[in-house]
N, C-alpha and C positions, 0 to 999 in steps of 0.2 A: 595428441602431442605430448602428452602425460610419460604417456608408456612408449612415445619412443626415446624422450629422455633418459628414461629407467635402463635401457634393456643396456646403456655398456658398464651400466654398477651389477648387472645381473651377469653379464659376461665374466667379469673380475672374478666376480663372488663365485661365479664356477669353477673357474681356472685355479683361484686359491683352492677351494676345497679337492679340487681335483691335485693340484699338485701336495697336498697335503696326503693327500691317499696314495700318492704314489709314494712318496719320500716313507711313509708306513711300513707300504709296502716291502720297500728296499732293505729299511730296518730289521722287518719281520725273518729277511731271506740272510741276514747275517747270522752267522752262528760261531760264536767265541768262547762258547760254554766248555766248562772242563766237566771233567768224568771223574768223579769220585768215588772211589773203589774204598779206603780207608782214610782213618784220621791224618796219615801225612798229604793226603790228596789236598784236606784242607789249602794248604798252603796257595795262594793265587786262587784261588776258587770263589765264589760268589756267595755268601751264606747266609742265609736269610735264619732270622732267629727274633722271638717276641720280645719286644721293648722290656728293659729292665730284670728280664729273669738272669741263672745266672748263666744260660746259654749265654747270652746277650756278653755278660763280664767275662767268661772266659776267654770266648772268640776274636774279643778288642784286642787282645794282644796280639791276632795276627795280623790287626790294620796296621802297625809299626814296623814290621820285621823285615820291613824291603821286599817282602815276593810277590806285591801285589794283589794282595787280598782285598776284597771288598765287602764290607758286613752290612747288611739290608734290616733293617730293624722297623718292624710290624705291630702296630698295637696290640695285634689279637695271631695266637696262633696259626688259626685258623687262613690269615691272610697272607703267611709267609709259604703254610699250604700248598695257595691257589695259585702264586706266583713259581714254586717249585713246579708247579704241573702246565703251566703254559712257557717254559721255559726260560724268566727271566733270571734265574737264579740257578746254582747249580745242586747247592742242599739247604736240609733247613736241621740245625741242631736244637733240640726241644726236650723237655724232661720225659723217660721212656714212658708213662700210661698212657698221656697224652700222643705219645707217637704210636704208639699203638692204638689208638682210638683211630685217628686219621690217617693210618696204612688201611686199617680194617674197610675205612666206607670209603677210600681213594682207590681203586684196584689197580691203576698207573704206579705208586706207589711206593717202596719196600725199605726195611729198617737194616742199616748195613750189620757185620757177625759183631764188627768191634767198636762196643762203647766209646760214647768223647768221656766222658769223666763219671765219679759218684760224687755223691749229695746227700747231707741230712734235713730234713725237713723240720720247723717247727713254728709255732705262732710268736706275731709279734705284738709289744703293745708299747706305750708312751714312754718318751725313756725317764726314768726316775720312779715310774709306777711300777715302787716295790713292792707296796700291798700286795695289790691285783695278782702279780708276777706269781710270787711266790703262792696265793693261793691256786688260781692256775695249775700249777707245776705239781701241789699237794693232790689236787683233783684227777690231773694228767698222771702221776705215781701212780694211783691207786685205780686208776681205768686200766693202765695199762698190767699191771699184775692180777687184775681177779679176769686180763683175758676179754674187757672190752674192746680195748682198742684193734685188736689183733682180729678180734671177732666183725668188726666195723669194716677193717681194711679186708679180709677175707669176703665179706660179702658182695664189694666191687671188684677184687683185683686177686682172690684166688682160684685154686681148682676150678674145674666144672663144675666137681660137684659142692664147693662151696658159696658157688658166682649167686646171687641174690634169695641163700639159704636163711641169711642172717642179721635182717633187717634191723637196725636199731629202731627201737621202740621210747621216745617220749615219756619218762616216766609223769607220774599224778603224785607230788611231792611239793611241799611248801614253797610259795617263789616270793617270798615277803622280803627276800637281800635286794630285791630290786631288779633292774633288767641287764643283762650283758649285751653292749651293742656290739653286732663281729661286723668288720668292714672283709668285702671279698670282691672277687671278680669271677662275677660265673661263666666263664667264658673255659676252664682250665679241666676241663673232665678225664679221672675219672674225682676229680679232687672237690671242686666246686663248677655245679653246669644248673642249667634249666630244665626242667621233667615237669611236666603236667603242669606248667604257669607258676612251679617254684623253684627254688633252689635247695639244690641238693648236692649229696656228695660225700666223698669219705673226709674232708676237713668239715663238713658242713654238721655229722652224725656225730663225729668227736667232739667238738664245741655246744652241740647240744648234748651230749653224756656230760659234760663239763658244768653247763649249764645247770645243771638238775643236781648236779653234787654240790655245789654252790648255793641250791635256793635259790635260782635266779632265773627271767622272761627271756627269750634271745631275741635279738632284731637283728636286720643285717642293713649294709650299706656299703659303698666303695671304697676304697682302701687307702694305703700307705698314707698320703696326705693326708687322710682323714682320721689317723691314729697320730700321727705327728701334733695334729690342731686339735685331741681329744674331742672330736667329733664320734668316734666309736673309741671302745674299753681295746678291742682285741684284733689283727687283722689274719686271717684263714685267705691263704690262696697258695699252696705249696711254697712258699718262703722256706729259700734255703741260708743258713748263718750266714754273712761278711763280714771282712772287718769294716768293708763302707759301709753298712747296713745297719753295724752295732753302735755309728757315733749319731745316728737319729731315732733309733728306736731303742727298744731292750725286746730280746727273744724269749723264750720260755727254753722248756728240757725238748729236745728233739724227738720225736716221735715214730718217725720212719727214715728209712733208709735207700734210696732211689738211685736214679742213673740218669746221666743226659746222652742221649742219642743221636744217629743222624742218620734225615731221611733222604733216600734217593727214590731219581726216577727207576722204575723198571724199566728196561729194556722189555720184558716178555710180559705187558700189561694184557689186561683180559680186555672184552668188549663195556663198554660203559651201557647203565640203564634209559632206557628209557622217558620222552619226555612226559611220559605220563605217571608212570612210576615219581621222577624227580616231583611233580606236582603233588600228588600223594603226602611224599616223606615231608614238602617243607612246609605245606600247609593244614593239608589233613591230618595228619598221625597227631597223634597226640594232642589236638586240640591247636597246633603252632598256628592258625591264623590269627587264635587271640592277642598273641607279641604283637601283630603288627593292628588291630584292634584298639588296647589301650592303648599303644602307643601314639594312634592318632589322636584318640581322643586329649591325651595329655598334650600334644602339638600341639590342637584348635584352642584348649584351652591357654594355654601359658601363652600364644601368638594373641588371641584378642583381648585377655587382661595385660602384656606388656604394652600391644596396640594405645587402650586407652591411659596407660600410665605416661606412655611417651607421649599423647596429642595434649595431654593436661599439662605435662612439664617443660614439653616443647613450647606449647602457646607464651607458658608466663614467661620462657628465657625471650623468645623472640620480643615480645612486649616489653621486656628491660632493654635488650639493646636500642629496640628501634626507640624509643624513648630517650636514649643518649644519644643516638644518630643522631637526632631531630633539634631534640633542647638541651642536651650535655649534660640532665638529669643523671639520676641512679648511677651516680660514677664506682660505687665500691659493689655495688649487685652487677654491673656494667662487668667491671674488670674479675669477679668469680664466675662469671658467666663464660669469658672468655678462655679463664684455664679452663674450666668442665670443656666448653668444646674441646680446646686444643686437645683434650688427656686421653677422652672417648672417640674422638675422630683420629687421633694420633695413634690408637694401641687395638690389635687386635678382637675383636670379641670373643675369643674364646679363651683370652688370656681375663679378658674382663671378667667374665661367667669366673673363672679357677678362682680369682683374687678376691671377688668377691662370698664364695663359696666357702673358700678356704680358710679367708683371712679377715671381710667385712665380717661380714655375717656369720662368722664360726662359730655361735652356738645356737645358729637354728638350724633343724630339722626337717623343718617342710622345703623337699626340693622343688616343689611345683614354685613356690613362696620365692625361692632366692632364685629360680629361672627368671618368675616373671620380673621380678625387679631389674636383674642383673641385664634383660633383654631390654626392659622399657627404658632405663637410662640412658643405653646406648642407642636404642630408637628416637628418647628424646631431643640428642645433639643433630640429629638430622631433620625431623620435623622443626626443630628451630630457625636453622637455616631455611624451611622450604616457606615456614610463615614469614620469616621475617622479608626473604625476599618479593613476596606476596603479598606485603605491606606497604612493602617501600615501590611494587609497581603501581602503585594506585596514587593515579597523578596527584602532587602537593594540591592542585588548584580545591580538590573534593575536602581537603583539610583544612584548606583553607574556610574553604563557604563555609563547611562545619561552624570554623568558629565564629566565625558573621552571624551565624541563627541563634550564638549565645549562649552553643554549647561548650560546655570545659574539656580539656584536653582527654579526660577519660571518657565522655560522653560523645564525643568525636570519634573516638576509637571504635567504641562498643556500636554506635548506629550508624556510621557512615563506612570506616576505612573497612575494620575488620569483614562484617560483609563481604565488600567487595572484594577481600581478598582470599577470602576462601571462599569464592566461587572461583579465583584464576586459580586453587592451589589445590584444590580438590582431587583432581587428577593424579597429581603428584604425591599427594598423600594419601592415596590409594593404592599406589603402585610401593610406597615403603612398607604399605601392610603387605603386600605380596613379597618383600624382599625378605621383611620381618618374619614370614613363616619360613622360608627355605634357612633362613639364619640358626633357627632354634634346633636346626638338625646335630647340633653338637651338643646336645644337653647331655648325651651320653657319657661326657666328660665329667663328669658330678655323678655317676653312676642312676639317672635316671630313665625310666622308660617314657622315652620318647619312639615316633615314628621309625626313624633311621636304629635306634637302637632293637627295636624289636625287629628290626629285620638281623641285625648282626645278633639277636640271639639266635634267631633261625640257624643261621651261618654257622655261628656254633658249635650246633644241635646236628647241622644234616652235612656239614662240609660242602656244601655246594653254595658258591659265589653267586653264580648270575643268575636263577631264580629268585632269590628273596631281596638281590640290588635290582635290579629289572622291575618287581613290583613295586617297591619303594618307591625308585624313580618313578613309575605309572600313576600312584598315585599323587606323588608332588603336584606332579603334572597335569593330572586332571583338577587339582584345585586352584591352580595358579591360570591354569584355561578360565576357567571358571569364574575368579577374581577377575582376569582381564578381558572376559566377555562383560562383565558387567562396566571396568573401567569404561570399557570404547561404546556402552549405550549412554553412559554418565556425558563423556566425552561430547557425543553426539547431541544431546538433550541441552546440554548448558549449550553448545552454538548455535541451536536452533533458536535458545531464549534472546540470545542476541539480535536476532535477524528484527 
């Protein structure tokens, strides 16, 4: 009788997914794409370019100009790429190594004869930090006249025979000035990328020649913001001068001299690799399972210390209000309680993680530290609602007898209600632990390695999308299976206790 109930939600559910694949479909077979031959093709064309670089600034000016321009703006180069090669988009303007990079491993591909614009490149740092600036600059002078820096950039992005002749070498030199923190984004190659589980790169070898002229340890960490809130001294990730640019930071002396370009499809693309091959380059080579490796490890971690931050802050909010529900107690804990919900259930989490990153907690360091907090906050306003609802289902009459046997309202709590209410809530806050791990997938945004992030170094590293998102997703998926096989024996167990 069950199942023939079921079968016209199952008819639906097919007919939606089914017209949902068709309407795809339909999408898929449209084609409105323009043909970009030169930079006046620009004009109405679709152009996909990486968040905030200055492809990004220069191409806005063609979303105003009335010819219907459309600019598509991607975190990561790399994603504006992949949308160029399945046809969402019709080019991608990007600074030339980097487009060079991703012509070389896309063989679909190819860089048009004529330049979008040139570029000088240099580092930035907090603005008013003139010290720093100026020793920088003293350091940067003098690399770049005795022929380091040239020697640096030459060994990624010269001749044949100069392409990895002339490795910067780390000198052994007093570092007692203390440590230079450089904020980057290794995502920008041949500038700052991931090799062998670090970061490298021709900003990455100059900052350490820099480093060692200085006297001083380098670390690194994520960027612009992060030099804004002097969370790092310096920020390295091909930063080109603007005037928008110079009224939040201060830059250094320029160092190179670049180009932005634009990529198009081929027409005469070659045949594509192999799926064995693509397995290979994004997990084998170079050791690249490991990104996705720590990055779980640092998921499981920062999901069960947020986990138990939110069931201990959840508990006591749920315990204020229902407390005011009941006896109009704790009226000023009552009403802070209520903003905290409103502010964490009202605002994004991943606006939360930035603000608290950027702005609570701006002079701490350990990003695992301000994940798990910034996670278990925002876990906590939901576990409050699932206790307090779980509270308040446990009939008055059990609170009542409570207090008949002569116990006080907090020994009522602790041996009659609460009990009973998490055993109805249990379920429910099993299932926020499951929600809690797919949430921390944005931890990337603090520049840390997480799951999802170590797949987008993959990404990177091999330009290929749906291998390293495919395993990602795989393994979400097999943990959240996992979580929820256990939920529905939990499930099962506590209604048997009932019988």
């Amino acid at each position: 009788m069950k199942s023939i109930k079921k079968k016209p939600i199952m008819i639906l559910l097919m007919a939606a997914l089914m017209a949902t694949f068709i309407v795809g479909l339909c999408a898929c077979g449209k084609n409105d794409s323009k043909k970009v031959t030169c930079v006046d093709d620009l004009e109405g064309a679709k152009i996909g370019v990486q968040l905030g670089t200055t492809g990004d600034i220069y191409v806005s000016d063609y979303e105003n100009d009335g010819s219907g321009t459309k600019v598509e703006r991607y975190n990561k180069g790399a994603d504006a790429v992949q949308a160029l090669k399945v046809g969402k988009i019709d080019c991608v303007v990007i600074d030339e190594q980097p487009a060079l990079a991703f012509v070389k491993e896309n063989k679909g591909l190819k860089i048009l004869d004529e330049e979008f614009t040139n570029e000088d490149y240099a580092f930035c740092l907090k603005k008013g930090n003139t010290e720093l600036r100026d020793k920088v600059n003293t350091a940067l002078e003098k690399l770049q006249q005795d022929g380091t820096v040239q020697s640096i950039i030459d060994n990624y992005i010269g001749s044949e025979d100069q392409v990895g002749k002339t490795p910067y070498v780390k000198k052994d030199v007093d570092r007692s000035n203390g440590t230079l923190k450089v904020g980057t984004n290794a995502e920008f190659p041949p500038y700052e990328y991931y090799e062998d589980n670090k970061v490298t790169g021709i900003d990455m070898d100059i900052m350490q020649a820099i480093a060692d002229e200085l006297g001083m340890d380098m670390q690194f960490d994520s960027i612009i913001a992060a030099v804004s809130s002097g969370k790092v001294d310096v920020g390295a990730a091909g930063f080109t001068v603007t005037e928008d640019r110079q009224k939040n930071v201060d830059f250094t002396d320029t160092y190179i001299t670049t180009k932005q370009e634009i990529i198009v499809k081929d027409s005469q693309s070659g045949s594509s690799i192999g799926i064995k091959e693509k397995l290979y380059d994004n997990f084998v080579k170079d050791n690249r399972y490991m990104y996705i490796v720590k990055g779980l490890g640092n998921t499981i971690v920062i999901t069960i210390f947020a986990v138990m931050l939110g069931i201990v802050l959840g508990f006591l909010i749920a315990i204020v209000r229902t407390n005011h529900d009941r006896n109009g107690g704790l009226a000023v804990l009552n009403g802070i309680c209520k903003v905290y919900l409103t502010i964490i259930r009202g605002t994004p989490v991943m606006i939360q993680l930035l603000i608290i990153y950027y702005v609570v907690l701006a002079s701490v360091t350990n990003k695992i530290l301000v994940a798990v907090i910034a996670f278990g906050l925002n876990s906590a306003a939901y576990v409050a609602e699932i206790v307090r609802s779980g509270i308040m289902s446990v009939d008055i009459g059990q609170f009542e007898a409570g207090r008949s046997l002569g116990l006080n309202y907090s020994q009522t709590m602790k041996l009659v209600i609460i009990p009973q209410a998490v055993k109805n809530i249990l379920p429910a806050l099993l299932n926020e632990f499951i929600s809690l791990l797919k949430e921390t997938s944005i931890s990337g945004y603090i520049g840390m390695m997480d799951l999802t992030k170590g797949g987008d170094i993959i990404r990177s590293n091999t330009y290929e999308a749906f291998i390293p998102l495919i395993a990602v997703a795989i393994i979400y998926l097999v943990i959240v299976m996992l979580l929820s096989h256990g939920v529905s024996k939990l499930e099962r167990r506590l209604r048997s206790n009932e019988r």
